[in-house]
N, C-alpha and C positions, 0 to 999 in steps of 0.2 A: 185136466178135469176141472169143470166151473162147480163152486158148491154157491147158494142162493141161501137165504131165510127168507122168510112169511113176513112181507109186505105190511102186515102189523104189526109187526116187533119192534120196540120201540128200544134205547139204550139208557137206563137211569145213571144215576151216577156212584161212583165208586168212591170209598175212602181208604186210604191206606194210613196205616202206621209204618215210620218211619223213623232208625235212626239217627240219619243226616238230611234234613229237612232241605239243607241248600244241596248239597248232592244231589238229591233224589227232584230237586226244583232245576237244577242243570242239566238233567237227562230230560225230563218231560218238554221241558222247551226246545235243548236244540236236536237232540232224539226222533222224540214223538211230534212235535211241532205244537204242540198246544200251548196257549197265552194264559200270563194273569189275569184272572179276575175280581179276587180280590185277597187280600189278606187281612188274616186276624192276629192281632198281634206278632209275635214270633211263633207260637205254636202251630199256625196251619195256613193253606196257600191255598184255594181254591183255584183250579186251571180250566178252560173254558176250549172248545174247538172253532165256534162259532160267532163266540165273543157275545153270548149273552147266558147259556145255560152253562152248570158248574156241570162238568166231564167227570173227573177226579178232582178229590178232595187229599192234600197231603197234611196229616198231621205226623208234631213229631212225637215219638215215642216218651213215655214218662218212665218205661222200665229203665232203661240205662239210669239214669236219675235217681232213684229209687236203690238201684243196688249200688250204688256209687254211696249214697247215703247213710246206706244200713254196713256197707264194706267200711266204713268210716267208724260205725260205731260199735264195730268189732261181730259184729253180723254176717254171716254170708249165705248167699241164696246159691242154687246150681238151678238155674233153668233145666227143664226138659225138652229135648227136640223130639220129636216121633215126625215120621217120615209113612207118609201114604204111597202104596205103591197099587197101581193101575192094572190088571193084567185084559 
């Protein structure tokens, strides 16, 4: 079975949070096949397929950070997961 899209559909770009920035920059490269484009600081890695528009944007996550911080100062958070299910 071939499926198609509408010859105007165009692909913007994606950002994800992330958090192992180089992990998640070691799959998109040798994986997915997509290039650097550019980096900003340590926080996030712009990845390009064409070598000129940004594809995916990876940033890394600030939560680990954050509970890391607050678990330090005798704080603790319990994130929620909820899970979507499709039928």
């Amino acid at each position: 079975m071939t499926y198609s899209i509408h010859p105007n559909t165009k692909l913007g770009e994606v950002k994800l949070r992330v958090s192992n920035l180089e992990r998640s920059l070691l799959f998109y490269e040798n994986i997915v096949g997509l290039k650097v484009l550019s980096r900003s600081r340590e926080n996030s890695v712009a990845l390009t397929a064409d070598g000129v528009s940004p594809l995916v944007i990876l940033e890394r996550s600030r939560m680990r950070n954050r509970l890391l911080q607050e678990a330090m100062q005798g704080y603790t958070i319990m994130p929620f997961c909820c899970q979507i299910v499709l039928r």
